[in-house]
N, C-alpha and C positions, 0 to 999 in steps of 0.2 A: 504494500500500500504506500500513496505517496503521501506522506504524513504534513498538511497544511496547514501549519504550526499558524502561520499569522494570523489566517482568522478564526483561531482557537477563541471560544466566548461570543463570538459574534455573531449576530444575525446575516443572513445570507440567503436570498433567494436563487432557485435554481428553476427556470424556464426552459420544459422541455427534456421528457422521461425517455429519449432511448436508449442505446447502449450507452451513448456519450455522455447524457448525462444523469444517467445512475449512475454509473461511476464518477461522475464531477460530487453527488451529491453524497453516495456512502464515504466518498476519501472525507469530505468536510462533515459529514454527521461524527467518524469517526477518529476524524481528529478533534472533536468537541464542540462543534461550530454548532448554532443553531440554525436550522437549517428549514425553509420554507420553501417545498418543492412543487412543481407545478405542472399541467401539460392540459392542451385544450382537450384530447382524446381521454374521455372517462378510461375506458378499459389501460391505459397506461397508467392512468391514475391507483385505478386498482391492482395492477401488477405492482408501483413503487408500494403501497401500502402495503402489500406481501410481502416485499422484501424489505420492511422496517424502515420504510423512507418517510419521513415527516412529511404531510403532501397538507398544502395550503392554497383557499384560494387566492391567487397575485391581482385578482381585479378590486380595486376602489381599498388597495392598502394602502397607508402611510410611509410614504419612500423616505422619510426623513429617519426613520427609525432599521432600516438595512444600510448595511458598509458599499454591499454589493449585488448586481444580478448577472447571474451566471447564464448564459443562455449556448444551446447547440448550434454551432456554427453558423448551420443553413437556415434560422430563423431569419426573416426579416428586418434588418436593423439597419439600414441605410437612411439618409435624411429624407429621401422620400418613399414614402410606404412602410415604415416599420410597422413590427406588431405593436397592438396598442399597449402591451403590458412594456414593450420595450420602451415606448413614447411617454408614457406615464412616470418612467423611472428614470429616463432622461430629464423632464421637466420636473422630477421630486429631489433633485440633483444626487442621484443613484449613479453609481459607476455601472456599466456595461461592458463584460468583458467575457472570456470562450476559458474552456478547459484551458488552452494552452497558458495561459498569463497563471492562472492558478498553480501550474507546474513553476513555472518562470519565477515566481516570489516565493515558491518553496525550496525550490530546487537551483539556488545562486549559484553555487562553485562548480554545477556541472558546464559541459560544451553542448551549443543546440547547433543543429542543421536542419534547415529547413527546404522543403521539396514543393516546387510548384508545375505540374504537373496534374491537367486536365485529365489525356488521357491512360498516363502509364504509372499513375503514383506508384499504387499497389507493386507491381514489378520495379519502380525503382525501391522501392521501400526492403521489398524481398533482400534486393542485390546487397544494399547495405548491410541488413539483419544478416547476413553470410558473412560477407568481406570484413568489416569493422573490428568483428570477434578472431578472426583465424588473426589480421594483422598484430593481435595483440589488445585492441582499447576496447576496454566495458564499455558496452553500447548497449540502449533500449533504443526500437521502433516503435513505433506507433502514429495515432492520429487518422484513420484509414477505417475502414471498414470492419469490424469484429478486432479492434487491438486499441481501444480506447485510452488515451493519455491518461488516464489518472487510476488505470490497472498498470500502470506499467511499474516496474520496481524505483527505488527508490536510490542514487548513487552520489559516493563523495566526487571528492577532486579529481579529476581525471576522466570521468565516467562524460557519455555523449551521449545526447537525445537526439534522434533525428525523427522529425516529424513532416507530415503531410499539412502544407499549408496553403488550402486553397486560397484566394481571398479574402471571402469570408470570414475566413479564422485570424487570417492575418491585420486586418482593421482591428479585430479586436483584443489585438497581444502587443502590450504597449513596452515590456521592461524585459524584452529577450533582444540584446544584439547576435545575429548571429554569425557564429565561427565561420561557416559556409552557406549561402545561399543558392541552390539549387534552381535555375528560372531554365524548366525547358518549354513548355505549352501552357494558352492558353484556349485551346479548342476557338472556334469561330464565335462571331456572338456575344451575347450575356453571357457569364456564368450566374447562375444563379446562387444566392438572391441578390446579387450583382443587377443594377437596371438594366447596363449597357453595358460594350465594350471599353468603353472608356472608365466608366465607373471600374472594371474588371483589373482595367490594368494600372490604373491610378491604385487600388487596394492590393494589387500584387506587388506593386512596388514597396510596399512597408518589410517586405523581408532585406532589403539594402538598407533600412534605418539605419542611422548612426554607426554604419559600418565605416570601420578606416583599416590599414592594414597592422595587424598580420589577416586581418579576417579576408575573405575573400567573396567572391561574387563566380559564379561559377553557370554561363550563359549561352545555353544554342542557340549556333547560328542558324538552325534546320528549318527555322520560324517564323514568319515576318517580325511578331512581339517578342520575340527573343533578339533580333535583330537589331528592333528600335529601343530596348531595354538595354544591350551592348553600347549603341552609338551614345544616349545620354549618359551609362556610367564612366564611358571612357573621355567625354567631355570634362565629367569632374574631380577624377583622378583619385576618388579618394582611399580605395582601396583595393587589394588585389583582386585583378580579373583576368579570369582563364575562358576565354570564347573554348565551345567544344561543340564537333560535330561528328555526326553519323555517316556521313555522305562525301565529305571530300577536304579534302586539303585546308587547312584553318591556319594559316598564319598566326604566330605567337601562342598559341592555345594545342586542346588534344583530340586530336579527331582519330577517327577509325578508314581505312579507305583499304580495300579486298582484304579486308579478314585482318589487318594488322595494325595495331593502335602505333599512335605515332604522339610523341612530347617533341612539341617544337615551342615548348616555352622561352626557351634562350636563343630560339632562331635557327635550331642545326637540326632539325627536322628527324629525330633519332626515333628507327624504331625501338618500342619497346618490346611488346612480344605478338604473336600470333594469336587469335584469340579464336577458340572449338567449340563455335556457335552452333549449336545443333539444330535451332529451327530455323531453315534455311527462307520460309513465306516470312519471317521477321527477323532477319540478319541484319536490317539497314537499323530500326527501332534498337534492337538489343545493341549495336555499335555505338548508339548515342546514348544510351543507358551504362555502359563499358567506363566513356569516356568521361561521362561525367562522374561517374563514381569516383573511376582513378585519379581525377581535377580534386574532387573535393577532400579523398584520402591525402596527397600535398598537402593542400590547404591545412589538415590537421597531423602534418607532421609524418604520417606516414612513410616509412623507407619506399621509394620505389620498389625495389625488388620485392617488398610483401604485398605491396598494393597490385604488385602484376600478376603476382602468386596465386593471392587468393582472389582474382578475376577467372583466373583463367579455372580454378578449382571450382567455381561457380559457374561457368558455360562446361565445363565437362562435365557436370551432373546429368 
């Protein structure tokens, strides 16, 4: 359990019973938080009350009397159209923030990575969860589908979070700079509950906050938004960024091009190794998933030679 010491005693609403947040609301019931949980769907109302979750209703309460509301991601909370319990605690001057920030104020001395990825989270997420542990560093996954952040174990100094950080989640995690930021897709569109495209990638952009180096920014070129996410960070220089691609040759950065990863971070175009991709209908996708991995293992210090190792011990499964 991830033990959320801060808001030990305190009142805390949590909007929104599924995986995510039951698990946002048992970590804070039982790290001793008072806890006022919620969901528009009765029948989730009555699953949390099965499982000993304090269930309250959040309409026409006193926002002056909660620290915080905790809501799951993909609720509505944009400046136009939130949900109303989210509007109501904005205007009761309630903080509104996601599992992740929750971890983030418990969890100070660990390293976050964060993954923004429309449509291959889940498989980059995988790759990590393999690679991170063989290299050697204690790592938790999550943020994803069935691996909810606030199940995930709890680690000192040294230990790395890397999480799935759509938009959504990312607007609302204010106190994680991270180590490495992942930007490969945005899928076409809104993301939801994203209005628009622009809304989408204005909110994706919060995973480069207040990054400077050693941290790094780690960005497909494979993308158009990955593209124009590349030309504004390297306008402002403010910390490390490794362009990577799946498809072809990447100046300064690590791409993958017929089966073999290439670091040309220092300009000399070196391969690294061969990579025994065995789904041949997603060799080009798995190349940029390869490449980004290997960018963001640097970034956290990783020896090449482990971070090639345990790549390649991960495509020969």
């Amino acid at each position: 359990m991830i033990d959320l010491f801060p808001f030990s005693g305190f009142p805390v609403a949590v909007l929104g019973l599924g995986e995510e947040g039951i698990a946002s609301a048992r970590s804070l019931s039982l790290s001793e938080a008072e806890v006022w949980a919620w969901d528009d769907d009765p029948a989730r109302r009555e699953a949390a009350e099965a499982a000993d979750i304090p269930v309250r209703d959040l309409t026409g309460v006193d926002w002056r009397e909660l620290v915080s509301l905790v809501i799951e991601h993909h609720i509505p909370h944009g400046t136009d159209n939130p949900h109303p319990i989210v509007a109501a605690a904005r205007a009761g001057g309630c903080e509104v923030i996601a599992d992740s920030e929750l971890l983030a104020r418990a969890q100070r001395d660990a390293a976050y990575v964060a993954v923004v990825s429309r449509a291959q989270a889940e498989e980059t997420l995988n790759i990590f969860e393999h690679v991170l542990p063989i290299t050697g560093l204690e790592a938790e996954v999550g943020g994803d589908g069935g691996r909810p952040l606030l199940d995930l174990h709890g680690m000192d100094l040294g230990g790395v979070y890397v999480m799935d950080m759509p938009p959504a989640r990312a607007d609302l995690t204010v106190s994680i700079t991270y180590d490495a930021a992942v930007f490969l897709d945005i899928g076409t569109g809104a993301w939801p509950p994203c209005q628009d495209r622009d809304d989408t990638l204005a909110a994706s952009r919060w995973v480069f906050h207040r990054q400077t180096g050693p941290k790094g920014a780690v960005v497909s070129v494979d993308s158009a938004a990955g593209r124009q996410v590349l030309k504004e960070l390297s306008l402002k220089k403010e910390q490390i960024i490794i362009p990577v691609s799946g498809q072809s040759r990447t100046p300064g950065g690590i791409y993958v091009v017929d089966g073999v990863l290439y670091d040309d971070m220092d300009g000399d175009a070196m391969a690294i190794t061969d990579l025994p991709f065995s789904r041949s209908d997603s060799d080009q996708s798995d190349a940029l998933l390869a490449a980004s991995v290997y960018a963001t293992a640097i970034i956290l210090n990783v020896s090449p030679p482990a971070a090639m190792a345990s790549l390649r011990s991960y495509f020969s499964d």
